[in-house]
CHARMM-style PDB file with segment names, atoms N, HN, CA, C and O in Angstrom:
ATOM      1  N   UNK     1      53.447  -8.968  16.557  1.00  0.00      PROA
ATOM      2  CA  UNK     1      53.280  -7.841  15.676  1.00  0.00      PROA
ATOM      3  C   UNK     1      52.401  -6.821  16.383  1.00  0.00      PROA
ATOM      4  O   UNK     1      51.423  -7.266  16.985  1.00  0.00      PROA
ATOM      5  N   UNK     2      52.597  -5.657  16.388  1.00  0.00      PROA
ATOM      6  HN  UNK     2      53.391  -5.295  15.898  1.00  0.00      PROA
ATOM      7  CA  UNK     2      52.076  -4.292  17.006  1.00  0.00      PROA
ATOM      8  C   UNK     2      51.722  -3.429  15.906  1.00  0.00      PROA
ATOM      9  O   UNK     2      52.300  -2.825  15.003  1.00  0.00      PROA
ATOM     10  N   UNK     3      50.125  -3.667  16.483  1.00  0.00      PROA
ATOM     11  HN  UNK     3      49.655  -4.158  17.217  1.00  0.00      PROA
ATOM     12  CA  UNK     3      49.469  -3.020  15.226  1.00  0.00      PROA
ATOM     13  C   UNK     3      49.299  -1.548  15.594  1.00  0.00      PROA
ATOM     14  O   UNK     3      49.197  -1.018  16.701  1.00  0.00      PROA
ATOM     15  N   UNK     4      49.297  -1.110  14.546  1.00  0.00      PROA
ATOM     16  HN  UNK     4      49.379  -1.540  13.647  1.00  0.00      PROA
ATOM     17  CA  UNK     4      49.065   0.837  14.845  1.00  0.00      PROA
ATOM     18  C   UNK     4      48.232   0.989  14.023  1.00  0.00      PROA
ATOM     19  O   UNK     4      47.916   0.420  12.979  1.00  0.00      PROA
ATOM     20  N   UNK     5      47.682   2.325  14.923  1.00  0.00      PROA
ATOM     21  HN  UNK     5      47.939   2.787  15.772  1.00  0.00      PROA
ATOM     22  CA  UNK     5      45.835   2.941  14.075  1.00  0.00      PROA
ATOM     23  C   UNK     5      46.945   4.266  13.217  1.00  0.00      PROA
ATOM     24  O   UNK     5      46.299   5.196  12.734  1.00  0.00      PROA
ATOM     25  N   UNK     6      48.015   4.317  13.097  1.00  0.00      PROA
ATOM     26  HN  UNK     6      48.540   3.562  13.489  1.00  0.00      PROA
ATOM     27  CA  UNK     6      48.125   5.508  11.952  1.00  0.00      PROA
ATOM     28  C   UNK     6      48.499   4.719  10.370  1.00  0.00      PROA
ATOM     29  O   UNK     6      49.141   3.731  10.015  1.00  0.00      PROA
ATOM     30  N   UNK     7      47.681   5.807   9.696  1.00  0.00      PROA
ATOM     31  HN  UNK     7      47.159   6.610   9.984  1.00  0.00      PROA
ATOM     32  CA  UNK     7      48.406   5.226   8.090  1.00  0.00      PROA
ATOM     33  C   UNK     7      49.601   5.295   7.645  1.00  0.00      PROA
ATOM     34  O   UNK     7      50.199   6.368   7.730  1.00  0.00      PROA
ATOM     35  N   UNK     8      50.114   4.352   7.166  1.00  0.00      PROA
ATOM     36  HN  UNK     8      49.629   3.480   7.097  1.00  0.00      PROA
ATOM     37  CA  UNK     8      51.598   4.475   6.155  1.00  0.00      PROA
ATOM     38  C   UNK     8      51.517   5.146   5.114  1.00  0.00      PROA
ATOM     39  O   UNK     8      50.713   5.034   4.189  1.00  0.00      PROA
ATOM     40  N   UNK     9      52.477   5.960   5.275  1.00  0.00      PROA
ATOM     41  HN  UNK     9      53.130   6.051   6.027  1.00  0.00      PROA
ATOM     42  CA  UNK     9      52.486   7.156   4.364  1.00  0.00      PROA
ATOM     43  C   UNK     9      53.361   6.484   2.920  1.00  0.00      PROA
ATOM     44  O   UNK     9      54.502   6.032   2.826  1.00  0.00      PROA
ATOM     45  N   UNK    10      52.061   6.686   1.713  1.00  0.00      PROA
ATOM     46  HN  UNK    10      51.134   7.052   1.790  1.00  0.00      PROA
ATOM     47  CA  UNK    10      52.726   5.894  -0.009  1.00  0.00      PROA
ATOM     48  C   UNK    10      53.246   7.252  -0.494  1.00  0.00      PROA
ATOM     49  O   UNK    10      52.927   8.413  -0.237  1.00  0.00      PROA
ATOM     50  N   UNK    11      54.230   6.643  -1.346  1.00  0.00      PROA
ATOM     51  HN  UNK    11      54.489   5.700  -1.555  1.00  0.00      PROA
ATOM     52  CA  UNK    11      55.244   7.432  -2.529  1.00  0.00      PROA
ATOM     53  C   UNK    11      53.904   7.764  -3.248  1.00  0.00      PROA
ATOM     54  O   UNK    11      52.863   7.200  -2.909  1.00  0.00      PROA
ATOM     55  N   UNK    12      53.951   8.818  -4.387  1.00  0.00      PROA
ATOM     56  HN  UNK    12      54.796   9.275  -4.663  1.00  0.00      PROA
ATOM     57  CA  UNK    12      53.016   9.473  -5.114  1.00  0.00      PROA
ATOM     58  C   UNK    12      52.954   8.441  -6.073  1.00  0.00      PROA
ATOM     59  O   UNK    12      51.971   7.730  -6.282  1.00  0.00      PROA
ATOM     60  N   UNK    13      54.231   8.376  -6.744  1.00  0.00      PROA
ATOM     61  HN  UNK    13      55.030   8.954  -6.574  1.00  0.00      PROA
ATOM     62  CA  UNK    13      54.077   7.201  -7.674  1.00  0.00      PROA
ATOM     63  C   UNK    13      53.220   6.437  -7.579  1.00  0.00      PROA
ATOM     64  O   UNK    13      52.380   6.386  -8.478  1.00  0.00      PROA
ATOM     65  N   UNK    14      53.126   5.466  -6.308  1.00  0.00      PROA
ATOM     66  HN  UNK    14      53.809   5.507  -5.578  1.00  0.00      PROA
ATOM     67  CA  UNK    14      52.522   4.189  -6.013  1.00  0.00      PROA
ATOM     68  C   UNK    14      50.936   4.822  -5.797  1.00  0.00      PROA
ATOM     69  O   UNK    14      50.038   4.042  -6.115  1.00  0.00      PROA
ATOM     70  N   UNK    15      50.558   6.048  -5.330  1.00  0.00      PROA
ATOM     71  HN  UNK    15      51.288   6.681  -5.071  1.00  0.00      PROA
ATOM     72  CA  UNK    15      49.126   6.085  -5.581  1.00  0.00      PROA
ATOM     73  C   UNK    15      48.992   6.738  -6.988  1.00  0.00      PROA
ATOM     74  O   UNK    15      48.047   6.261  -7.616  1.00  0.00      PROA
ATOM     75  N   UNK    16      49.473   7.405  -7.445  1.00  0.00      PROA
ATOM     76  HN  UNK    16      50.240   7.793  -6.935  1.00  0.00      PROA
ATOM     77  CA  UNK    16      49.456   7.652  -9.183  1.00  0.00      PROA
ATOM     78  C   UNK    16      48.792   6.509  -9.793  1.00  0.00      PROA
ATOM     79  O   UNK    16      47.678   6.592 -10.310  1.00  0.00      PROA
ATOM     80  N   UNK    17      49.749   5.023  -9.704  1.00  0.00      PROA
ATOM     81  HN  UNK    17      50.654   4.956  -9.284  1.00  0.00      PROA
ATOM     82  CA  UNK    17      49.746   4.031 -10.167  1.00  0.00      PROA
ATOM     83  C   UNK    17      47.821   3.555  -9.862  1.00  0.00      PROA
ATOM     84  O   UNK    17      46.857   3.419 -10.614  1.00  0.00      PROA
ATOM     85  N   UNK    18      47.965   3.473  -8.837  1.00  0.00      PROA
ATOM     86  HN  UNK    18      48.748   3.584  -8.225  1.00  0.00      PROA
ATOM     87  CA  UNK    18      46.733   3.076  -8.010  1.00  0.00      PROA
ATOM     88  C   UNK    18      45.522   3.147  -8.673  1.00  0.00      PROA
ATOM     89  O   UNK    18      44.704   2.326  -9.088  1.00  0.00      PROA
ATOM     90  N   UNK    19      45.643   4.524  -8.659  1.00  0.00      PROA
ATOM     91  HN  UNK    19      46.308   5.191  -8.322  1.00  0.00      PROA
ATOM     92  CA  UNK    19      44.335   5.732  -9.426  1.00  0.00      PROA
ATOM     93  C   UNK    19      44.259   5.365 -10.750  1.00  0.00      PROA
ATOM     94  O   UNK    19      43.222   5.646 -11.350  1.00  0.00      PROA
ATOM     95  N   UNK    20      45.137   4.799 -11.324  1.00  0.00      PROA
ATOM     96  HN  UNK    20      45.980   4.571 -10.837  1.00  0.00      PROA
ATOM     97  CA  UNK    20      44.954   4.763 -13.017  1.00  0.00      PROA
ATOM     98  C   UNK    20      44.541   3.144 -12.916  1.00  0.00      PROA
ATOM     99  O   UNK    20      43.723   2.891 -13.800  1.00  0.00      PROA
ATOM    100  N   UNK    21      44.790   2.243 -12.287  1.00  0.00      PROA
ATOM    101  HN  UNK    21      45.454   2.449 -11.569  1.00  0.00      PROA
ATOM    102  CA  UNK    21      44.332   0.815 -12.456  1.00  0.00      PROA
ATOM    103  C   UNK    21      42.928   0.864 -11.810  1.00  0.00      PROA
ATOM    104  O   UNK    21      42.205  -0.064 -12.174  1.00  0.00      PROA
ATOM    105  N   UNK    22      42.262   1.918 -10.751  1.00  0.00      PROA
ATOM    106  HN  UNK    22      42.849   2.672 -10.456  1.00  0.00      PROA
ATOM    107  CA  UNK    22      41.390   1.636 -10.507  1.00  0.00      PROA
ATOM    108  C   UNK    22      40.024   2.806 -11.113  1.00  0.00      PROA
ATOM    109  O   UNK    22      38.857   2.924 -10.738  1.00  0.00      PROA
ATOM    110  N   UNK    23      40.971   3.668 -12.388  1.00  0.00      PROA
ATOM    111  HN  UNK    23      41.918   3.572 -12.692  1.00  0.00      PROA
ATOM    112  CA  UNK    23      40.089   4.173 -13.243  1.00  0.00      PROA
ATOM    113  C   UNK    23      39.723   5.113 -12.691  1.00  0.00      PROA
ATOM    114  O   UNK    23      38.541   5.395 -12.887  1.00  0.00      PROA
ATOM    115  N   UNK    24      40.672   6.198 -11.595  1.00  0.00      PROA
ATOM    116  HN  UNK    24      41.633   5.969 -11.437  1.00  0.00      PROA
ATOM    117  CA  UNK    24      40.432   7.650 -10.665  1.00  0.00      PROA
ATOM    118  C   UNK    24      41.273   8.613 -11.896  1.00  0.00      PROA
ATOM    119  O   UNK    24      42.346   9.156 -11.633  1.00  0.00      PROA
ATOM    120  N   UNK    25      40.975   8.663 -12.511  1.00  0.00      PROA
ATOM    121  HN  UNK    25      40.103   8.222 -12.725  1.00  0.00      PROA
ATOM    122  CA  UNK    25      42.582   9.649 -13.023  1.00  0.00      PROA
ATOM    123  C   UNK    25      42.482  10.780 -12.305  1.00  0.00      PROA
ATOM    124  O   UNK    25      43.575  11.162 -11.889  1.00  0.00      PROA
ATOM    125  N   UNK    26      41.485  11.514 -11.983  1.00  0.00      PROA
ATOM    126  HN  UNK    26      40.597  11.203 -12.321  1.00  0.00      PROA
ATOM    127  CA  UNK    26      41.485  12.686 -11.768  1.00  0.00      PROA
ATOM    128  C   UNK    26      42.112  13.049 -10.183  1.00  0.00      PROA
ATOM    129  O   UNK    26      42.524  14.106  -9.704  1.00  0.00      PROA
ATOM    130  N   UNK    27      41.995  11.811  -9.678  1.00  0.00      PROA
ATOM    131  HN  UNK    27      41.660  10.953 -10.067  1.00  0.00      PROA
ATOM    132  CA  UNK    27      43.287  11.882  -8.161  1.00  0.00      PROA
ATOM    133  C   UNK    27      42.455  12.591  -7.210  1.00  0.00      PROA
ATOM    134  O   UNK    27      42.830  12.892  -6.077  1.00  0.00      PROA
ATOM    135  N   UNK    28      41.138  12.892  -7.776  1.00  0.00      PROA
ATOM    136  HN  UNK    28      40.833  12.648  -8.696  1.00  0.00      PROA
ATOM    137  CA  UNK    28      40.510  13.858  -6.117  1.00  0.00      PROA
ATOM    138  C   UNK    28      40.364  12.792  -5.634  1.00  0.00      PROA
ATOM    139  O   UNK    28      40.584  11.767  -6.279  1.00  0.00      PROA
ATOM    140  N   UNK    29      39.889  12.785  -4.171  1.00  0.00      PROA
ATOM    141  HN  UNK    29      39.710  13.617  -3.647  1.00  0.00      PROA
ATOM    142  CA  UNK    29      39.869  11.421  -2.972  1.00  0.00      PROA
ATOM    143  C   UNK    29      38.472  12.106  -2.482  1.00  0.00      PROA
ATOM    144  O   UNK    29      38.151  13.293  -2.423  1.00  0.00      PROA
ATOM    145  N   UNK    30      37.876  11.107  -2.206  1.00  0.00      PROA
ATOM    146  HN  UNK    30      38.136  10.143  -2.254  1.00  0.00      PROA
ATOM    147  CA  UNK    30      36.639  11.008  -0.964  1.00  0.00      PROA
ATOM    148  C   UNK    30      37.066  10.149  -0.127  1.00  0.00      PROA
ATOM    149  O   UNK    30      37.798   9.193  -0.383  1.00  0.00      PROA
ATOM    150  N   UNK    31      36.425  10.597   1.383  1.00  0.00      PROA
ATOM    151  HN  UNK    31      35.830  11.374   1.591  1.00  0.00      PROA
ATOM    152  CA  UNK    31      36.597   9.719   2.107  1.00  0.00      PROA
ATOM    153  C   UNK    31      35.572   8.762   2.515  1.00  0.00      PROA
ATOM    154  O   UNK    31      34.613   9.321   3.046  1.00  0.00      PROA
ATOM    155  N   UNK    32      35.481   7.520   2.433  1.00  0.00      PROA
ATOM    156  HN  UNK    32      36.260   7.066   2.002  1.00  0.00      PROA
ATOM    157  CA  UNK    32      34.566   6.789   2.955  1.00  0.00      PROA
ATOM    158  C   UNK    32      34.247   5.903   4.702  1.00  0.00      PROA
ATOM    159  O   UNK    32      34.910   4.902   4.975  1.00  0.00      PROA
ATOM    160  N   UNK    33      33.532   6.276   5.381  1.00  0.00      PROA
ATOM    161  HN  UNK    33      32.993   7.089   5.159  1.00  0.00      PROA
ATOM    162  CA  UNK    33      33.666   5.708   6.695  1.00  0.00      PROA
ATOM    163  C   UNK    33      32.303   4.948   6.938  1.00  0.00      PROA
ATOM    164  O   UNK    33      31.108   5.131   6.704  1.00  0.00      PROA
ATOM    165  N   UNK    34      33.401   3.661   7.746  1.00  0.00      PROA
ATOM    166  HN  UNK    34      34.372   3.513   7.937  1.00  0.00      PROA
ATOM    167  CA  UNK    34      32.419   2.499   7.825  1.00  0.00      PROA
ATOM    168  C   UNK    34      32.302   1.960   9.418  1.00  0.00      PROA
ATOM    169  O   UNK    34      33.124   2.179  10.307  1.00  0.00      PROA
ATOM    170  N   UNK    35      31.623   1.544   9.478  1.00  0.00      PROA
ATOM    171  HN  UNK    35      30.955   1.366   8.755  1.00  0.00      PROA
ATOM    172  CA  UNK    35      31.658   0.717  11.372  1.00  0.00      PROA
ATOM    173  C   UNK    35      31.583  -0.733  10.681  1.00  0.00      PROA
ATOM    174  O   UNK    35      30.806  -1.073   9.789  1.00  0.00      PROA
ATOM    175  N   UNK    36      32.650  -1.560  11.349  1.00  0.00      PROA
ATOM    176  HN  UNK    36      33.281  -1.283  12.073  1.00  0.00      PROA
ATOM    177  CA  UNK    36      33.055  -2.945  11.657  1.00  0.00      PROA
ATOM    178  C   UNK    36      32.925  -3.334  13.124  1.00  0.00      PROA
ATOM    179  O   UNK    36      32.858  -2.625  14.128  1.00  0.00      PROA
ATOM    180  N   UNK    37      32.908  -4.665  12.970  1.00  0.00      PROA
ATOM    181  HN  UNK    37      32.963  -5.241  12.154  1.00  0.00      PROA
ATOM    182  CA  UNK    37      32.896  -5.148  14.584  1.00  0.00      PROA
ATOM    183  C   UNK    37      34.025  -5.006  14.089  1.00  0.00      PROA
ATOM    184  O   UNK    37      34.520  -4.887  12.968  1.00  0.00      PROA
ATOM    185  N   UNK    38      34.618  -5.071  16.026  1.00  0.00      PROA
ATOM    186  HN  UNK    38      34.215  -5.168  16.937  1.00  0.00      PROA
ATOM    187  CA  UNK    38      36.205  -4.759  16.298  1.00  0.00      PROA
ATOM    188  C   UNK    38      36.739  -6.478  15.613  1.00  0.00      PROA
ATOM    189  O   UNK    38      37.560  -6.300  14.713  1.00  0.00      PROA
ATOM    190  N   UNK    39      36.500  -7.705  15.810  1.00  0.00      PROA
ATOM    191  HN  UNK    39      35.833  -7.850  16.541  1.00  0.00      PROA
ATOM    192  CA  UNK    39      36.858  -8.857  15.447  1.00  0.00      PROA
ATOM    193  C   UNK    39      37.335  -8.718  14.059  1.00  0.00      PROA
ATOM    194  O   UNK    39      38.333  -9.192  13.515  1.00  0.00      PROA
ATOM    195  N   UNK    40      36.570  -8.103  13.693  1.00  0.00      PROA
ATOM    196  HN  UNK    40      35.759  -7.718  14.135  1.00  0.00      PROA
ATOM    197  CA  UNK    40      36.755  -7.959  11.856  1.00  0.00      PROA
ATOM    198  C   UNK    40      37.604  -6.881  11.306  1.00  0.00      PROA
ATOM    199  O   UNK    40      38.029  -6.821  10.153  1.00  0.00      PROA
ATOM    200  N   UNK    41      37.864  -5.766  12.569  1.00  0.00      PROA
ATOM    201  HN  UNK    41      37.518  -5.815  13.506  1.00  0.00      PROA
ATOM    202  CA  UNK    41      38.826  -4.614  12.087  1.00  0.00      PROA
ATOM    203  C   UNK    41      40.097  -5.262  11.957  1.00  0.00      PROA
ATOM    204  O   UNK    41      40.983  -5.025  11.136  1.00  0.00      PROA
ATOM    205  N   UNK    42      40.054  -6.481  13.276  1.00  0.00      PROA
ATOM    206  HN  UNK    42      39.334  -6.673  13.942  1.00  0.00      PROA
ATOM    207  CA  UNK    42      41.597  -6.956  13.309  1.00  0.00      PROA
ATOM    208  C   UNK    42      41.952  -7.573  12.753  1.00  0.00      PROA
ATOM    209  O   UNK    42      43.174  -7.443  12.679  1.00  0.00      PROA
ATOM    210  N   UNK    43      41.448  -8.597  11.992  1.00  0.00      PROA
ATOM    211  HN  UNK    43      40.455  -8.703  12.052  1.00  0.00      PROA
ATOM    212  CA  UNK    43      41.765  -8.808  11.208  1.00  0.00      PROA
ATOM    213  C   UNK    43      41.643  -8.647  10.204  1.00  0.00      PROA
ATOM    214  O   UNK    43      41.685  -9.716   9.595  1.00  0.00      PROA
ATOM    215  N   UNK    44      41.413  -7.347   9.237  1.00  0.00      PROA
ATOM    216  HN  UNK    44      41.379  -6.478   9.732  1.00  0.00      PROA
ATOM    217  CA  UNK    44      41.441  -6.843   8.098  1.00  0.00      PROA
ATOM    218  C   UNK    44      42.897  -5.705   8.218  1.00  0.00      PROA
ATOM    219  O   UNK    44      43.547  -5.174   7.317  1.00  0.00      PROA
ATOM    220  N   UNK    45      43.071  -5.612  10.045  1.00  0.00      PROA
ATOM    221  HN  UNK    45      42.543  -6.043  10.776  1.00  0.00      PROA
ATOM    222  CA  UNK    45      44.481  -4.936   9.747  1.00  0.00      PROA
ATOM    223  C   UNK    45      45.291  -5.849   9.894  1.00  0.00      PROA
ATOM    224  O   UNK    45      46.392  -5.479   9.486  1.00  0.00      PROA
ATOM    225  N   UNK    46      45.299  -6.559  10.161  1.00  0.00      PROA
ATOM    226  HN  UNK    46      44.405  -6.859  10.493  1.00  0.00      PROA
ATOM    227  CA  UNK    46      46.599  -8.161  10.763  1.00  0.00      PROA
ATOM    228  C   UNK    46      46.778  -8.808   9.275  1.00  0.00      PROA
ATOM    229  O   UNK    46      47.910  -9.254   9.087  1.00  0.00      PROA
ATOM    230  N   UNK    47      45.728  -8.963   8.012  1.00  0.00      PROA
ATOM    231  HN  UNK    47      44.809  -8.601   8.165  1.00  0.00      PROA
ATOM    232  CA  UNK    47      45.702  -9.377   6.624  1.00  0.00      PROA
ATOM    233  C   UNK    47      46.680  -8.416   5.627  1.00  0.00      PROA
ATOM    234  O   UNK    47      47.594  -8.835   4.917  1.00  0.00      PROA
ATOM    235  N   UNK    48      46.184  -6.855   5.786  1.00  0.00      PROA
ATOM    236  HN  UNK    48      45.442  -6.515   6.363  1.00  0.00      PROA
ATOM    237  CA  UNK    48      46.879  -5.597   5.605  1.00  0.00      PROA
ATOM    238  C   UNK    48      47.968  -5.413   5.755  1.00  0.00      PROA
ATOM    239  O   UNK    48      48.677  -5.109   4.796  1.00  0.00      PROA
ATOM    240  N   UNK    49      48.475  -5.539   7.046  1.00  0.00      PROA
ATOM    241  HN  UNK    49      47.899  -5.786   7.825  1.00  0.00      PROA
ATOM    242  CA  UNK    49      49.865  -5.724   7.274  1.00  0.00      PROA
ATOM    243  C   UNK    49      50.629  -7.036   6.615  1.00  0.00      PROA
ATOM    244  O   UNK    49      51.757  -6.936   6.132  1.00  0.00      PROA
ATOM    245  N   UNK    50      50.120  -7.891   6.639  1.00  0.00      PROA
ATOM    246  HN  UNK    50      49.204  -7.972   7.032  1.00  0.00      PROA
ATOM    247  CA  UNK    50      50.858  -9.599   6.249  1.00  0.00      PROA
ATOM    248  C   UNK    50      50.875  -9.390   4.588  1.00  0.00      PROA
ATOM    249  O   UNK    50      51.353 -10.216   3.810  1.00  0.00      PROA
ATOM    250  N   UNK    51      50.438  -8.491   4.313  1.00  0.00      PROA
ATOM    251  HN  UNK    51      50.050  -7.820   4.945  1.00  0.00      PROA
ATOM    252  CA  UNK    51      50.766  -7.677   3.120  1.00  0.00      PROA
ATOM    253  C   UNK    51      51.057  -6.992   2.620  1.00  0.00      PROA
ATOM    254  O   UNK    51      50.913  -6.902   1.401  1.00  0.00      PROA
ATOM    255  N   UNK    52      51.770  -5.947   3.569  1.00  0.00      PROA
ATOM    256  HN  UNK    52      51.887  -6.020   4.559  1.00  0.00      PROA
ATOM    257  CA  UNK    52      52.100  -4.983   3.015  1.00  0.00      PROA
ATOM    258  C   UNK    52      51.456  -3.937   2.792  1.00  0.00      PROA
ATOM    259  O   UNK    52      52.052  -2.974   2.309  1.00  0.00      PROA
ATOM    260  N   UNK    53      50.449  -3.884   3.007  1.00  0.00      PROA
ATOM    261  HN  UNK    53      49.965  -4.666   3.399  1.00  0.00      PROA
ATOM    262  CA  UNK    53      48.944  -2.875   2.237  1.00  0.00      PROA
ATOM    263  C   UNK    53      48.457  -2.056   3.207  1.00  0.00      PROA
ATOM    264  O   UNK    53      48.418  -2.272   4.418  1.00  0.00      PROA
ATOM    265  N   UNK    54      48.028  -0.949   2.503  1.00  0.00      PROA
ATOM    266  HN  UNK    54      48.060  -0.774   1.519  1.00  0.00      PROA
ATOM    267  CA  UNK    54      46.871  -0.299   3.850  1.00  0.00      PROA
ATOM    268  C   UNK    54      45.698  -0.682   3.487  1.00  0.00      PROA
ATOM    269  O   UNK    54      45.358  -1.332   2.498  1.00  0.00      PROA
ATOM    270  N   UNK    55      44.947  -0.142   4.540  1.00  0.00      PROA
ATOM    271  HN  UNK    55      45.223   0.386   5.343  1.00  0.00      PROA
ATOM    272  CA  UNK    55      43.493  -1.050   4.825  1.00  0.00      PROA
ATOM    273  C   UNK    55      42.753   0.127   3.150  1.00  0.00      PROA
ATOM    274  O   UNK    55      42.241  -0.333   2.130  1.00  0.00      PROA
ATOM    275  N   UNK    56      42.961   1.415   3.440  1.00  0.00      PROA
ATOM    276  HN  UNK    56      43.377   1.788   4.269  1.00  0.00      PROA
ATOM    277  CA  UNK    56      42.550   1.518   2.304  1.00  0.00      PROA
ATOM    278  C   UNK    56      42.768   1.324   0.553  1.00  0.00      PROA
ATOM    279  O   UNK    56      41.971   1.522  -0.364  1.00  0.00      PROA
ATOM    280  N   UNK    57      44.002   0.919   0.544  1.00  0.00      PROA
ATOM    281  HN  UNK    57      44.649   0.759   1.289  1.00  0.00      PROA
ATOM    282  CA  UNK    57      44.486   0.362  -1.112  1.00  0.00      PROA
ATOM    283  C   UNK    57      43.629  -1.142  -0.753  1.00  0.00      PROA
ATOM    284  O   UNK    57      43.148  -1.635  -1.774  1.00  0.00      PROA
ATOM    285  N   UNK    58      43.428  -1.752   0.225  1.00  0.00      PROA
ATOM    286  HN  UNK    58      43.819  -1.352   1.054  1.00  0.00      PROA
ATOM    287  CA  UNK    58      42.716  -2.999   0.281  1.00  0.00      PROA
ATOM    288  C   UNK    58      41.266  -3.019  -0.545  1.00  0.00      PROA
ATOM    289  O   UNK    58      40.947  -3.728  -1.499  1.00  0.00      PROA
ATOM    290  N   UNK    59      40.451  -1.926   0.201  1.00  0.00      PROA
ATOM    291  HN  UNK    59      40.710  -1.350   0.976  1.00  0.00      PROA
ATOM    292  CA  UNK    59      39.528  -1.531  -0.037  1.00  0.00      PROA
ATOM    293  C   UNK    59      38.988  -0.540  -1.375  1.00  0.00      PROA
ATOM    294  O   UNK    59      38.013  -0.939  -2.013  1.00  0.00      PROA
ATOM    295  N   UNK    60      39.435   0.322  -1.634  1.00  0.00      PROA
ATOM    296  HN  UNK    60      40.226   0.647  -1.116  1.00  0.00      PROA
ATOM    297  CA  UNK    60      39.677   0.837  -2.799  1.00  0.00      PROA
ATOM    298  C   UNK    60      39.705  -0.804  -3.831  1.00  0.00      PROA
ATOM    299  O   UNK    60      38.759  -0.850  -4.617  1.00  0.00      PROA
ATOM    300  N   UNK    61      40.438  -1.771  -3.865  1.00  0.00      PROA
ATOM    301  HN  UNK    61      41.207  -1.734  -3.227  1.00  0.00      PROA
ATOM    302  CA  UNK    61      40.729  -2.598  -4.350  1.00  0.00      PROA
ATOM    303  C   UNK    61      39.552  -3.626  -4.454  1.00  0.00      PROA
ATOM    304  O   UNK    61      39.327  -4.229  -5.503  1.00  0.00      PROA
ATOM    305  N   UNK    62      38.854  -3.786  -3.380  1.00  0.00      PROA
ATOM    306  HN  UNK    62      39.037  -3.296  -2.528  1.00  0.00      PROA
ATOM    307  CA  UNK    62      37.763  -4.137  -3.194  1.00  0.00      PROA
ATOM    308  C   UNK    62      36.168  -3.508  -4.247  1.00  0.00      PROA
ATOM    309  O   UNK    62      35.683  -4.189  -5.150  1.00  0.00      PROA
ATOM    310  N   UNK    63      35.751  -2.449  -3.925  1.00  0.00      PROA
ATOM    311  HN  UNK    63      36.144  -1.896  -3.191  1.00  0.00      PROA
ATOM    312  CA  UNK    63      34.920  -1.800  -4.654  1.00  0.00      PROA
ATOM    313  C   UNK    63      35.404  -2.092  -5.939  1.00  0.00      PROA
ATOM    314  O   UNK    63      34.746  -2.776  -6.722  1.00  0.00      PROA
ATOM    315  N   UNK    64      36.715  -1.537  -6.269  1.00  0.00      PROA
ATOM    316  HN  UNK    64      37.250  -0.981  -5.633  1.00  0.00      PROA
ATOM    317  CA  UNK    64      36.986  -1.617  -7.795  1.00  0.00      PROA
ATOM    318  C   UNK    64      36.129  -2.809  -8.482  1.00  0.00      PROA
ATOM    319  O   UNK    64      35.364  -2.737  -9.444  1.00  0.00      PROA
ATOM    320  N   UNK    65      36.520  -4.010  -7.635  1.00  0.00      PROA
ATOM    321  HN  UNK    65      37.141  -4.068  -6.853  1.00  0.00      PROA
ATOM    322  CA  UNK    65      36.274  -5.506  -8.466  1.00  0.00      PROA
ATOM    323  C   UNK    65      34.537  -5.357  -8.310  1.00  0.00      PROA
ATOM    324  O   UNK    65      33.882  -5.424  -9.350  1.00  0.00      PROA
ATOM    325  N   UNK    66      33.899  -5.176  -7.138  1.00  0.00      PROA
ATOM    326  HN  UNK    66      34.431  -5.121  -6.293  1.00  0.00      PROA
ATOM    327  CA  UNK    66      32.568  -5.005  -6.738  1.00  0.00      PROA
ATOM    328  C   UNK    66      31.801  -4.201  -7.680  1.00  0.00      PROA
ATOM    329  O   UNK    66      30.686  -4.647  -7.952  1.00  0.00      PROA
ATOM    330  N   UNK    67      32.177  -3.050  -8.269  1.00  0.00      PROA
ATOM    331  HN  UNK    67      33.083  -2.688  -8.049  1.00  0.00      PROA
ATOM    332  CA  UNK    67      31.630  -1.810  -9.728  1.00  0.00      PROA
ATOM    333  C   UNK    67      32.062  -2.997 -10.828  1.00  0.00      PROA
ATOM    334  O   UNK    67      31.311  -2.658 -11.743  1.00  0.00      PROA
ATOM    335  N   UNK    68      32.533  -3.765 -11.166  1.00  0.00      PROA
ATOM    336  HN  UNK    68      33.143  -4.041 -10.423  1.00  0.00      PROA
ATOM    337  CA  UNK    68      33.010  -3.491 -12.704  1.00  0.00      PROA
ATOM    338  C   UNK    68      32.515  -5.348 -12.828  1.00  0.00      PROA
ATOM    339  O   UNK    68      33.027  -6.030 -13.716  1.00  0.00      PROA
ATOM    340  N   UNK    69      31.596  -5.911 -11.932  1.00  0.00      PROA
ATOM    341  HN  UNK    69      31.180  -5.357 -11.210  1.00  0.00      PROA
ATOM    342  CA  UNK    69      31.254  -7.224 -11.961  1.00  0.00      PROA
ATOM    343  C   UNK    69      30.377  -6.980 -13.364  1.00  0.00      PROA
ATOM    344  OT1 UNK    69      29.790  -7.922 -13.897  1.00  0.00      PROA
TER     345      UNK     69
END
């Protein structure tokens, strides 16, 4: 598998969807940037991919559960 540093581009729908389960309605975006060791980038993109997902619906997905403990 050949991993690539560009994002997969989602249908609106599917981030529409996104934004309302994770309680964004309003759809503006921030961006958040983080430093990982490289060990841990790869495999959070090698997990990402074996799923289907981008690293950020991962993450986004992440915080969500992390706020609402």
């Amino acid at each position: 598998m050949k991993l690539s540093t560009q994002r997969p581009s989602k249908s609106e729908a599917v981030r529409e969807r996104m934004m309302r389960e994770l309680g964004g309605a309003s759809g503006k975006m921030r961006r958040l940037s983080v430093e990982v060791d490289e060990g841990l980038f790869r495999r959070i993109k090698m997990q990402a991919a074996s799923e289907d997902r981008t690293i950020s619906d991962i993450t986004r997905t992440l915080w969500s559960q992390y706020l609402n403990k």
